[in-house]
C-alpha positions as a Python dict, from the first residue, in 0.01 Angstrom:
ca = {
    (1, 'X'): (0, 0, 0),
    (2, 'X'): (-223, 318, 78),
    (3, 'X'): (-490, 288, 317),
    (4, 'X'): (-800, 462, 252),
    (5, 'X'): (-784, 709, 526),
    (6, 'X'): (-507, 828, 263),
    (7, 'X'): (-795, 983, 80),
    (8, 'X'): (-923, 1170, 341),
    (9, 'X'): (-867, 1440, 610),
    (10, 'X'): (-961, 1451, 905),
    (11, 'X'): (-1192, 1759, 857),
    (12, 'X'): (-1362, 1597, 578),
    (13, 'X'): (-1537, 1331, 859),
    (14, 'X'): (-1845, 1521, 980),
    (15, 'X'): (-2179, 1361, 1143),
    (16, 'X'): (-2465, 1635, 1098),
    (17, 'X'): (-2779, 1618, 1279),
    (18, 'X'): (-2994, 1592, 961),
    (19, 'X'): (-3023, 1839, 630),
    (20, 'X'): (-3351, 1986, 471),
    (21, 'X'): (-3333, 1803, 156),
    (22, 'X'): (-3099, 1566, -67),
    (23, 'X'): (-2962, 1909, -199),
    (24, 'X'): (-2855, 2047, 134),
    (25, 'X'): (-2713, 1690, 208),
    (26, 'X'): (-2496, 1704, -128),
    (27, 'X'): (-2367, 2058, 21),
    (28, 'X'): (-2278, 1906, 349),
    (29, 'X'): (-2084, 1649, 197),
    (30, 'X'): (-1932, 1880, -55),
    (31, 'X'): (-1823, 2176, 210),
    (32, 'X'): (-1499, 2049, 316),
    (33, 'X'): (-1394, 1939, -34),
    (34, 'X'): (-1459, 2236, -122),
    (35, 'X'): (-1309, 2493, 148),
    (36, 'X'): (-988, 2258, 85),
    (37, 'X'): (-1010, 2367, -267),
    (38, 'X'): (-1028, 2002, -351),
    (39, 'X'): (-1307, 2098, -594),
    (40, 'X'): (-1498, 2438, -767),
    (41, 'X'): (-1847, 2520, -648),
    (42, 'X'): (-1907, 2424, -1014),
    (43, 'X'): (-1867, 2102, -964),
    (44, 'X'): (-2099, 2068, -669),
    (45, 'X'): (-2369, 2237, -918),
    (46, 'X'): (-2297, 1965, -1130),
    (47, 'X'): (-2412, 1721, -897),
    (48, 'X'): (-2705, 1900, -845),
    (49, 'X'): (-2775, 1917, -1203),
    (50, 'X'): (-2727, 1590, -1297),
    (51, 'X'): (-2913, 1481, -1008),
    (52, 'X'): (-3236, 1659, -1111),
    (53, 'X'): (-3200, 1531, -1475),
    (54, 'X'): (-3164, 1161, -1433),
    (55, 'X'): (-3204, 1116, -1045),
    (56, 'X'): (-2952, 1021, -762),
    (57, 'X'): (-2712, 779, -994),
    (58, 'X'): (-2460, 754, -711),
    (59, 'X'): (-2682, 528, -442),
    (60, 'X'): (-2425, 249, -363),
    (61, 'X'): (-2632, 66, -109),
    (62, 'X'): (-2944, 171, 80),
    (63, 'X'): (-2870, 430, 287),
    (64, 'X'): (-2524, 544, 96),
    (65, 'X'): (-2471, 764, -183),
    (66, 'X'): (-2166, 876, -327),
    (67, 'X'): (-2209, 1194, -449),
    (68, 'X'): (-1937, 1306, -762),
    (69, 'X'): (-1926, 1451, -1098),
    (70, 'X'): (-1716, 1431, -1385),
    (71, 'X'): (-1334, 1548, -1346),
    (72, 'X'): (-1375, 1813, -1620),
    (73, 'X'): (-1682, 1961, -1372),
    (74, 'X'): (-1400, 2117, -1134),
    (75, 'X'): (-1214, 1851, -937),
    (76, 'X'): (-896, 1963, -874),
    (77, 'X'): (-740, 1685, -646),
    (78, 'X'): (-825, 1356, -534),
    (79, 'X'): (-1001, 1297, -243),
    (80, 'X'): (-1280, 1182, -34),
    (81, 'X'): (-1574, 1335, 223),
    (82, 'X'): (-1765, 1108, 466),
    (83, 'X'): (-2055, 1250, 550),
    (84, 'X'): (-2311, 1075, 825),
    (85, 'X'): (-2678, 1216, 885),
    (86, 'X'): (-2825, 1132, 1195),
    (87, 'X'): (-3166, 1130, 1020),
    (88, 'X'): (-3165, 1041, 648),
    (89, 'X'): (-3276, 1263, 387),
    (90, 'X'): (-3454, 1110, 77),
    (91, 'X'): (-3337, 1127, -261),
    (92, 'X'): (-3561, 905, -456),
    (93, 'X'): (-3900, 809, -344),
    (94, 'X'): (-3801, 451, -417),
    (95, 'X'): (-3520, 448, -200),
    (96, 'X'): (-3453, 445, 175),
    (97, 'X'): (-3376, 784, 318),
    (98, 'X'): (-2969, 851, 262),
    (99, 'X'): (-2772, 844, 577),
    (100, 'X'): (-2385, 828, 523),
    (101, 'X'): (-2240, 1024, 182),
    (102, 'X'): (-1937, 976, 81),
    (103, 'X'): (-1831, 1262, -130),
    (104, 'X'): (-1536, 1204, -361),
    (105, 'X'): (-1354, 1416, -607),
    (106, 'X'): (-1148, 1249, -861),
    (107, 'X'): (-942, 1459, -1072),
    (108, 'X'): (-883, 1218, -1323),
    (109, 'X'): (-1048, 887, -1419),
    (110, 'X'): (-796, 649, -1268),
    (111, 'X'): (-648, 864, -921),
    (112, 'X'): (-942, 750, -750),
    (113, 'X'): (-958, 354, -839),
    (114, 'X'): (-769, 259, -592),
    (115, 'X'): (-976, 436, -287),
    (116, 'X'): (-1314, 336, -442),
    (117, 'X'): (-1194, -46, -402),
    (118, 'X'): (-1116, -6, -59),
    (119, 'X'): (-1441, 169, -2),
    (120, 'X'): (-1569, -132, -127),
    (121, 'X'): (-1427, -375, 46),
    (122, 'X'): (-1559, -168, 386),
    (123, 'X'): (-1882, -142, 260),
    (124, 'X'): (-1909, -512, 165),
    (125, 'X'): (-1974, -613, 484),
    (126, 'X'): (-2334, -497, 716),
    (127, 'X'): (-2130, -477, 992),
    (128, 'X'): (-1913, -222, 909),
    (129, 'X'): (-2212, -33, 732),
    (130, 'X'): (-2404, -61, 1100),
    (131, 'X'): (-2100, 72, 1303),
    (132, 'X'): (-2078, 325, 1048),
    (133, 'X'): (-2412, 450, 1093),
    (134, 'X'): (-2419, 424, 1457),
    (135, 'X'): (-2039, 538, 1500),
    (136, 'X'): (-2115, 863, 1794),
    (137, 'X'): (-1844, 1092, 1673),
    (138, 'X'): (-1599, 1167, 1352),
    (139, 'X'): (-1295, 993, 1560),
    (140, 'X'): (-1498, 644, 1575),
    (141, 'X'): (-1564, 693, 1196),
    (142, 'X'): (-1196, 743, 1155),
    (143, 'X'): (-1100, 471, 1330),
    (144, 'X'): (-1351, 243, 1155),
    (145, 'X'): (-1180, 411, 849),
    (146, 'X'): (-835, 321, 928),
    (147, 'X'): (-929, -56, 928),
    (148, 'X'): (-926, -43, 507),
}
């Protein structure tokens, strides 16, 4: 059975003080993905793109997005980014300012089923949202992680 910290690396855990717009946030989330050469730059575009055509269709919960595209947009492996702003950024006006993105690649349709029902399960519960959000440095996030 894989855990979820399976899906990510270490690196990709990062808490940012804030970014200048949703845009800035979906780079943030996308950098280490994308140094890894998890993904193309094209498929952080595609985000982008999508995003400004039919809005922000990856809000989970409020305050959590999970930013992604389509494999054929330039995911090359499977993997995940978690992403916490210290001061969220808005991406709808309807919606509470986004705090904690979890960026995820998927190189194929199915790869990824398995890590987005963990991710789930973690985010089922307030709790574990709260100490998310309020976790001080990328260790406590992995550690919170590591529980799924």
């Amino acid at each position: 059975m894989s855990s979820l910290m399976d899906f990510f690396d270490s690196e990709s855990i990062a808490i940012y003080p804030s970014a200048e717009d949703w845009s800035q946030a979906i780079d943030l989330s996308m950098r280490n993905l994308l140094q890894r050469k998890y993904i193309t730059a094209d498929y952080i575009q595609s985000i982008k793109d999508t995003t400004t055509e039919i809005g922000p269709y990856y809000l989970l919960a409020p305050g959590i997005a999970m930013p992604h595209a389509r494999p054929e947009c330039g995911a090359l492996k499977t993997a995940l980014s978690f992403t916490l702003l210290r001061e969220g950024v808005s991406f709808e006006a309807e919606s509470p300012p986004v705090r904690l993105l979890i960026g995820l690649a998927a190189k194929d349709s199915d790869s990824h089923i398995e890590a987005i029902q963990a991710l789930s399960e973690m985010l089922c519960e307030d709790e574990v949202i709260d100490e998310l959000l309020n976790a001080n440095n990328p260790e406590e996030l992995i550690n919170i992680i590591q529980r799924y």
